[in-house]
C-alpha positions as CSV (number, residue, x, y, z in Angstrom):
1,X,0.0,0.0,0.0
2,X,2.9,2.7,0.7
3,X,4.6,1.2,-2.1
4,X,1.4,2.4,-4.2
5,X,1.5,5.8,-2.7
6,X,4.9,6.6,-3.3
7,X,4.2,6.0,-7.3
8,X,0.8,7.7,-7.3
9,X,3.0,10.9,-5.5
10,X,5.8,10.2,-8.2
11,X,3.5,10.2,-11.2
12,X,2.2,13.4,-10.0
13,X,5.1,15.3,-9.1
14,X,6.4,14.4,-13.8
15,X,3.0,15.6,-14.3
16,X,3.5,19.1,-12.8
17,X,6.6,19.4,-13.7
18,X,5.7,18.8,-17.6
19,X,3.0,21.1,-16.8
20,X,5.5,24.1,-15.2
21,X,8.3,23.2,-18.5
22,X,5.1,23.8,-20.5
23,X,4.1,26.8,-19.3
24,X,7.5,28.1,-18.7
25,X,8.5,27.7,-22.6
26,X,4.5,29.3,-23.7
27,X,6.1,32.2,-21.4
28,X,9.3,32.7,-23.2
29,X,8.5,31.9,-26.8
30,X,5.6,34.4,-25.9
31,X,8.1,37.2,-24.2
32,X,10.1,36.5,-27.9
33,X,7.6,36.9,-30.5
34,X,4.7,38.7,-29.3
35,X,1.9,39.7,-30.8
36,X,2.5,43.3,-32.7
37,X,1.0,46.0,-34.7
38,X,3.6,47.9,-38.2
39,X,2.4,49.7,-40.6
40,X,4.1,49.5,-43.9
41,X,3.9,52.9,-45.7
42,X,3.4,54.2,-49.2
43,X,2.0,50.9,-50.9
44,X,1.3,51.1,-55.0
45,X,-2.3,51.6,-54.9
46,X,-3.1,48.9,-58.2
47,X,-5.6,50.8,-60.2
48,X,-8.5,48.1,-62.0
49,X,-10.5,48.4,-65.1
50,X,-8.4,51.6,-66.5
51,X,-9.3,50.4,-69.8
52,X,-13.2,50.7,-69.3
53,X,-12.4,54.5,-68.5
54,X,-10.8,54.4,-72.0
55,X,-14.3,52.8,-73.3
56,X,-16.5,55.4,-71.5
57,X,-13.9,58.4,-73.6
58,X,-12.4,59.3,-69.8
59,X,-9.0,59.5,-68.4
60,X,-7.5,60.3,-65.2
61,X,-6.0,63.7,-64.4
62,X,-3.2,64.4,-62.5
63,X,-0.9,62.0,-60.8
64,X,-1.8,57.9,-61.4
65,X,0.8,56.8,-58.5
66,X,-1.5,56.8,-55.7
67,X,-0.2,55.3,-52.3
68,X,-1.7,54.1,-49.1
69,X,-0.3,53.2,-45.7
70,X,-1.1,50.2,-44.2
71,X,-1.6,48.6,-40.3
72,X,-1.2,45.2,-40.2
73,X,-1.2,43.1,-36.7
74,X,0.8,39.4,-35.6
75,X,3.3,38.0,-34.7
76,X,6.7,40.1,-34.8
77,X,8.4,37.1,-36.4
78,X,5.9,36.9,-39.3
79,X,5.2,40.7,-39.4
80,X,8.7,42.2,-39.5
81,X,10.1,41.1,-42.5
82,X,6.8,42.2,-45.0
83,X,7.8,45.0,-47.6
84,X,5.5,46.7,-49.4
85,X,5.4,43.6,-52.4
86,X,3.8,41.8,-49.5
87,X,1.1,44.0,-49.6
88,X,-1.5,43.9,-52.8
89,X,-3.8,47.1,-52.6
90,X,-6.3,47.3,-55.5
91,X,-8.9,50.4,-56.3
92,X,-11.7,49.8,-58.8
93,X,-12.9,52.7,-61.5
94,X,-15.6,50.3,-63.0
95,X,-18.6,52.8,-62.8
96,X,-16.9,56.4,-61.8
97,X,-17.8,59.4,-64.3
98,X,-16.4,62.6,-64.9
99,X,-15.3,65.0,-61.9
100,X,-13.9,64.4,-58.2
101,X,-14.5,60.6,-57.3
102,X,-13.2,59.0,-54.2
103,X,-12.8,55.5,-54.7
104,X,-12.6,52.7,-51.9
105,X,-9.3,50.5,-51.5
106,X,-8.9,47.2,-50.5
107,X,-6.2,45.5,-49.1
108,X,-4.6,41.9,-49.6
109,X,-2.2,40.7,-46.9
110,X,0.1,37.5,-46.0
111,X,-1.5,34.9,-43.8
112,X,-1.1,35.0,-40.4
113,X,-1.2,38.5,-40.7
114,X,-4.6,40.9,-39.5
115,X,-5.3,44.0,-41.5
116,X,-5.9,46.8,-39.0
117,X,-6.4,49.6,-40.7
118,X,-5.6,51.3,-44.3
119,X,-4.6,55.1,-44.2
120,X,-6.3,56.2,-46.4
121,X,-9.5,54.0,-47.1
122,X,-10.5,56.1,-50.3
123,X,-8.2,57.7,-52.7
124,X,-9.2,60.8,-54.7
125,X,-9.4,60.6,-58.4
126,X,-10.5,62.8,-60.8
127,X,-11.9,61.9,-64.0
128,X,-11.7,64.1,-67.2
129,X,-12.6,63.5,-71.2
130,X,-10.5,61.9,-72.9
131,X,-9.1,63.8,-75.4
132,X,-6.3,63.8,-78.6
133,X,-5.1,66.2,-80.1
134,X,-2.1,66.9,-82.9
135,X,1.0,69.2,-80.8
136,X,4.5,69.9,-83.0
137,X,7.7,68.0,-82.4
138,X,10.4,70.7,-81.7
139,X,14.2,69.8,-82.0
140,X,16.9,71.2,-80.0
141,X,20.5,71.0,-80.8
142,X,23.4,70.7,-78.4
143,X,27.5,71.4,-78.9
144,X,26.8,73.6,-82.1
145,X,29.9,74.9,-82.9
146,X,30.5,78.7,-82.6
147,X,29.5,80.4,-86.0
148,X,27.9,77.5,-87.0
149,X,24.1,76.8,-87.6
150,X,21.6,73.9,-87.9
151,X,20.2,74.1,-91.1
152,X,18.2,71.5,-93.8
153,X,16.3,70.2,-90.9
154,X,14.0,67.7,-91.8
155,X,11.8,65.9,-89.5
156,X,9.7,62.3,-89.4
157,X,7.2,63.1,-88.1
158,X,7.0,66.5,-87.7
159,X,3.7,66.2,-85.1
160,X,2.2,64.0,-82.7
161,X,-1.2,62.8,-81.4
162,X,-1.2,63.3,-77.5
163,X,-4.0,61.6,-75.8
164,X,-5.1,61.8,-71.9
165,X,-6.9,64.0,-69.7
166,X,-8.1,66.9,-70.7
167,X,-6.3,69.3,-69.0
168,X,-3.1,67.2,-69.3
169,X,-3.0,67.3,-72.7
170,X,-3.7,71.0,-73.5
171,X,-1.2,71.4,-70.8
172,X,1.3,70.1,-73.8
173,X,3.3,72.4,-75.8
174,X,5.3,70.1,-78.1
175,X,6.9,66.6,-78.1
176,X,10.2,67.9,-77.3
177,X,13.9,65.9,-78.4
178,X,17.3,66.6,-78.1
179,X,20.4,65.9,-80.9
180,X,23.8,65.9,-79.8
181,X,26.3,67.6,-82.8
182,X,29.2,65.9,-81.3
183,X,29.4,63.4,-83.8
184,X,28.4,65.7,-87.4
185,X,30.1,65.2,-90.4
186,X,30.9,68.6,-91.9
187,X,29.2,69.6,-95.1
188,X,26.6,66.6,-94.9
189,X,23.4,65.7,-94.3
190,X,24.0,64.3,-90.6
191,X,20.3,61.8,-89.2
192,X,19.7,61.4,-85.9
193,X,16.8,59.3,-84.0
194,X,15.2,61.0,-81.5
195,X,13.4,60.0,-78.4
196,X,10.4,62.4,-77.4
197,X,9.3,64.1,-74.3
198,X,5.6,65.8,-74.3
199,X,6.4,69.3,-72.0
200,X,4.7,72.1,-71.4
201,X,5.5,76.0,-72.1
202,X,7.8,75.6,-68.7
203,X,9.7,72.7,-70.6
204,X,8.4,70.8,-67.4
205,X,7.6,67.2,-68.1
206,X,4.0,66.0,-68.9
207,X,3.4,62.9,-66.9
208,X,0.0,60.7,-68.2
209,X,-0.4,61.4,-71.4
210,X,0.3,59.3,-74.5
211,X,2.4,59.7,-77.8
212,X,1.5,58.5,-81.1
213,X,4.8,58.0,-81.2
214,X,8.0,58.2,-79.4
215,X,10.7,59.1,-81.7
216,X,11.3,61.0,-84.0
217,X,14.0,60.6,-87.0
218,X,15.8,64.3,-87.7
219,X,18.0,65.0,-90.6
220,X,20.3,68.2,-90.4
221,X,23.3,70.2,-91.8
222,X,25.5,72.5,-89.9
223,X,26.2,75.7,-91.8
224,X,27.6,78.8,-91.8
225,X,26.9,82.1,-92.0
226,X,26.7,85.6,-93.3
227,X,25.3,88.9,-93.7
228,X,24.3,90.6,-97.0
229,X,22.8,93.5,-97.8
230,X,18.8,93.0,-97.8
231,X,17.0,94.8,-101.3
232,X,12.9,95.5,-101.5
233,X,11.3,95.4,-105.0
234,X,8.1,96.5,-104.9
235,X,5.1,96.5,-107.2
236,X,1.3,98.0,-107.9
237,X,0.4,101.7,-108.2
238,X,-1.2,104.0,-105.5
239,X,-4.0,105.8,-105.7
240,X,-2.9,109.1,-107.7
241,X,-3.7,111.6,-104.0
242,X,-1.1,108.8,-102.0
243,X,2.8,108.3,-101.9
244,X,5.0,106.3,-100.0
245,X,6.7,108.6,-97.5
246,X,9.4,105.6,-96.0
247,X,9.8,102.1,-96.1
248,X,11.8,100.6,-92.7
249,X,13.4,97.6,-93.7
250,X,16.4,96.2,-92.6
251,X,19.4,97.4,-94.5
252,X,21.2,94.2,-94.3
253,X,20.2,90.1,-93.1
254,X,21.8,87.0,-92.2
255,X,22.0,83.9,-94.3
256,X,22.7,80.4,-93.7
257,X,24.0,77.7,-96.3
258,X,27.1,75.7,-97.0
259,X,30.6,78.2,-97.7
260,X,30.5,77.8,-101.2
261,X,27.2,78.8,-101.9
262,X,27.4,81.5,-99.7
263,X,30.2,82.9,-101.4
264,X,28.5,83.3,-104.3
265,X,26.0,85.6,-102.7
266,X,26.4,89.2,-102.5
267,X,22.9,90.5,-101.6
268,X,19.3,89.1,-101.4
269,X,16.1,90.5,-102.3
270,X,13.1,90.6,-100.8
271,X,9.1,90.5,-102.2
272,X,8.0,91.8,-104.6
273,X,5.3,93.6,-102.3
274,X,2.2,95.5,-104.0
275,X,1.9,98.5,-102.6
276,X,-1.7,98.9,-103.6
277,X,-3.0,95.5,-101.8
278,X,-1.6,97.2,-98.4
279,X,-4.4,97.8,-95.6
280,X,-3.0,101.1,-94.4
281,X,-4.2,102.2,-90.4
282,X,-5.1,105.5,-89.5
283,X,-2.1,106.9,-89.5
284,X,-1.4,105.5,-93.3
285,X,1.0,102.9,-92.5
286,X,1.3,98.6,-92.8
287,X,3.1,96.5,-91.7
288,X,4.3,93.2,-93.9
289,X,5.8,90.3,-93.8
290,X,8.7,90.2,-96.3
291,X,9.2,86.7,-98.4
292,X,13.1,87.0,-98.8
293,X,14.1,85.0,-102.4
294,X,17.1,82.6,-101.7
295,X,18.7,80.3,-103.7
296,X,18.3,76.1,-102.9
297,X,20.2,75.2,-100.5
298,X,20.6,79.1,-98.6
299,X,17.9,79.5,-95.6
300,X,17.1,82.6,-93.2
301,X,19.7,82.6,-90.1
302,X,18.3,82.5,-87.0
303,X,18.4,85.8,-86.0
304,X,16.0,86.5,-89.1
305,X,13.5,84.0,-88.7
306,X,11.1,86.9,-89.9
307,X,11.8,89.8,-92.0
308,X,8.9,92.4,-92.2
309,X,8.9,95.9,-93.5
310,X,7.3,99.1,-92.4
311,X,5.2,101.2,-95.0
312,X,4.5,104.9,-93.9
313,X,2.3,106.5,-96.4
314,X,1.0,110.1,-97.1
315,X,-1.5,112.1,-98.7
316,X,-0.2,114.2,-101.7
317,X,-1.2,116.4,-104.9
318,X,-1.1,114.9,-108.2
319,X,-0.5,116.8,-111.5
320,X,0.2,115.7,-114.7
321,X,3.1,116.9,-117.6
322,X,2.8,115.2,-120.9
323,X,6.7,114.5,-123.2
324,X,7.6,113.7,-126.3
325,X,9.6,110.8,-127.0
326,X,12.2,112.9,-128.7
327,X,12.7,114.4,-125.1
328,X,14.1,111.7,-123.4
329,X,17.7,112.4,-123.2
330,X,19.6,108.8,-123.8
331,X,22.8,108.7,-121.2
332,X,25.5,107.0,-121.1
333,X,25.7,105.3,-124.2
334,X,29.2,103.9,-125.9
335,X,31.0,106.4,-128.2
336,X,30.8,104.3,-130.7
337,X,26.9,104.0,-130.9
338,X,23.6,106.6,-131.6
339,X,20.4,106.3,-130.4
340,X,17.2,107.5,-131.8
341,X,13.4,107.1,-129.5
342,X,10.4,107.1,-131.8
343,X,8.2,110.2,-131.1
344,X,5.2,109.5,-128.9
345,X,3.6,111.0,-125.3
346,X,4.7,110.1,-122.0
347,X,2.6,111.1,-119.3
348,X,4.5,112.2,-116.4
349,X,2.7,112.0,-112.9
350,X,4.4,114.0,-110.1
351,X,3.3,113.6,-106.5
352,X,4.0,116.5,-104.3
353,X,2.8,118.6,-101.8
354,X,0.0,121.1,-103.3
355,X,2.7,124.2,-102.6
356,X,5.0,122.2,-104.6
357,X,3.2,121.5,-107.5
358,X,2.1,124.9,-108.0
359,X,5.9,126.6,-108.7
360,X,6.7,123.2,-110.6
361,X,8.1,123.6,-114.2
362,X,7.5,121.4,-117.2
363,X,11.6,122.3,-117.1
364,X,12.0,120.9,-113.6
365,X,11.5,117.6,-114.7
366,X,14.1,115.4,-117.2
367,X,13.2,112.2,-118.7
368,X,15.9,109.7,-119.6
369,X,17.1,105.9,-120.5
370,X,20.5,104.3,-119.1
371,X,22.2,102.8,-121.7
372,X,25.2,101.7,-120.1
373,X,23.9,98.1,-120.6
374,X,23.6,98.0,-124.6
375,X,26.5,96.0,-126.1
376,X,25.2,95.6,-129.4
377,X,23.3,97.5,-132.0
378,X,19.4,96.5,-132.6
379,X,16.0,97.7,-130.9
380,X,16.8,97.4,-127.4
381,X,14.1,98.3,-124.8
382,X,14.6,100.1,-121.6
383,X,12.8,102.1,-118.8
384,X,11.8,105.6,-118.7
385,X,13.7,107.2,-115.8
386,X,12.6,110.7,-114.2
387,X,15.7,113.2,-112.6
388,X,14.3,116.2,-111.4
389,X,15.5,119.3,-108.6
390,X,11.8,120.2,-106.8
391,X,11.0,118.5,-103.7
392,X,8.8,116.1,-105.3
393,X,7.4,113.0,-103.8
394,X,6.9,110.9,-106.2
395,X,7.4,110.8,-110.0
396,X,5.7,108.5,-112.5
397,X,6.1,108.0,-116.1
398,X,3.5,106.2,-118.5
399,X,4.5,103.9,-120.3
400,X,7.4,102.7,-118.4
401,X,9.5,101.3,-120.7
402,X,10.9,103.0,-124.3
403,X,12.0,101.4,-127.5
404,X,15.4,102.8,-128.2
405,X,16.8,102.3,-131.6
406,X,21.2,101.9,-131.2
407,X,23.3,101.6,-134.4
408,X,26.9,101.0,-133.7
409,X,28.5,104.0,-136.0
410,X,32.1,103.1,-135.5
411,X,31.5,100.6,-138.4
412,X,30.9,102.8,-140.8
């Protein structure tokens, strides 16, 4: 019987004592990995069904990289290590319209983890038509060498379709690239491929908007340059009571082109620009654009992108003195050559101030042709020219031009 005893107190004594090792290793392993709230911030906010916005002609404006905080809760062994790729958030469009939407995310978490809490709950998004629209491409060029310019530019393509939000893409400017000269080949067409950029008037990037295309393939020549003097033609009649008064153009322009075809350039001309299709102000003057002439090859520098003139017109009196074309003097004509003008009337229009006109002389006025330019003998035709003393404006002769007859006398 005490034998029994003694067991029955034995067998007791490994049970509590399995019982205390128990307990005593729940207590540490819980004092080591409790039970613990972290919140892992800025999570990528997966946005859903973007292309049923696409369907409904809407698209998001603004920023697309949304980001939420979340507080999960566990055990510190389990919970510590999680980055935000162990976290999945996920917002759903299906069903928002245009405007300021707040939109509901959800939150996908490792087991063993609980989700406490999700800072923010709803993100903000705002919806906007979805719009495209053709913007330019513009080029810039870096390392030109000094005096040098870009010139024969040619571009593929030379615009873009941007499509987004609204406000994103009016926002655009231009799809924007950048060619490095480092590498040109001097006196050559040089190509370059281009990536593009779609920024706005600040040159700041454009972020969520798409281009048609992304590159763009550019073909250019470095030139040089000069200045030449700039000449105006102009053409058309003004009303017989109106005269030019000035013209402000510039008196000389820059050119671009290869050396050897600018060397054979000693001035350019600009127009011809009809006076009488000008739409004066009230103070009788227009302003034009010029279209300078240059030859293939030869383009506007930089610096004269534009060329425009200045036309300052003035009321005048008109009267009119009839000649005889046997008194037009011919000038400077060879020694060895006469010339003879056919009799007929010239009508000679001169423009002056009312004052003027009224002491003018039939005397005051001299008709004449230049014949410094006949070489040969024959019927040669040249223009009626006017040289007179009087402050007059303007002087016109009708017809313009006179058949001269020249017979080379020294062969006789």
């Amino acid at each position: 019987m005490d034998r029994n005893k003694k067991m029955s107190k034995t067998t007791v004594n490994k049970i509590l004592s399995i019982g205390l090792a128990i307990f005593l290793w729940i207590v540490v392993i819980g004092g080591e990995n409790p039970i613990k709230d972290r919140t892992i911030h800025s999570v990528p906010v997966v946005l859903n069904n973007l292309d049923a916005l696409a369907d409904s002609n809407l698209a998001i404006a603004g920023d697309t990289d949304y980001t939420v905080d979340v507080k999960i809760k566990g055990q510190r062994t389990v919970v510590d290590p999680l980055t935000v790729k162990d976290i999945k958030v996920e917002a759903d469009l299906f069903g928002y319209g245009k405007g300021q939407n707040y939109i509901n995310v959800t939150a996908t978490i490792p087991d063993n983890t609980e989700l406490v809490e999700i800072r923010s709950p709803k993100i903000q998004v705002i919806l906007e038509d979805l719009i495209a629209v053709s913007k330019p491409v513009n080029i810039s060029f870096r390392n030109v060498p000094d005096g040098k310019e870009v010139g024969g530019l040619v571009m593929q393509p030379t615009g873009v379709e941007v499509s987004g939000a609204q406000s994103l893409v009016d926002s655009v400017a231009w799809a924007f690239g950048t060619v490095n000269t480092d590498d040109y080949v001097e006196g050559q067409k040089n190509t370059a491929q281009v990536e593009l950029q779609p920024l706005n008037d600040g040159e700041a990037l454009v972020e969520n908007v798409k281009m048609s295309s992304q590159y763009a393939d550019v073909t250019y020549v470095l030139m040089d340059v000069k200045e030449v003097p700039l000449r105006l033609e102009t053409e058309g009649q003004l009303p017989v009571t109106m005269t030019v008064k000035e013209i402000q153009v510039p008196e000389t322009i820059k050119i671009r082109g290869l050396a050897a075809d600018l060397a054979e350039i000693s001035e350019v001309v600009a127009g011809p620009v009809d006076i009488a299709a000008l739409e004066l102000n009230e103070t009788f003057s227009a302003e034009t654009m010029l279209e300078v002439q240059l030859p293939e090859g030869v383009e506007l520098s930089r610096d004269n992108t534009t060329v425009k003139a200045v036309f300052q017109m003035k009321e005048v009196s008109a009267e009119a003195v009839e000649f005889g074309g046997t008194e037009i003097e011919i000038r400077n004509l060879p020694e060895e050559m006469e010339g003879t003008i056919e009799p007929g009337m010239y009508t000679v229009t001169v423009k002056a101030d009312a004052a003027v006109l009224e002491e003018m002389e039939k005397e005051d006025i001299q008709l004449y042709v230049d014949a410094s330019t006949v070489v040969e003998d024959g019927v040669h035709s040249l223009p009626v020219k006017a040289s007179y003393t009087k402050e007059f404006d303007e002087v016109l002769v009708i017809p313009e031009m006179v058949e001269v007859q020249i017979v080379d006398v020294g062969e006789r």
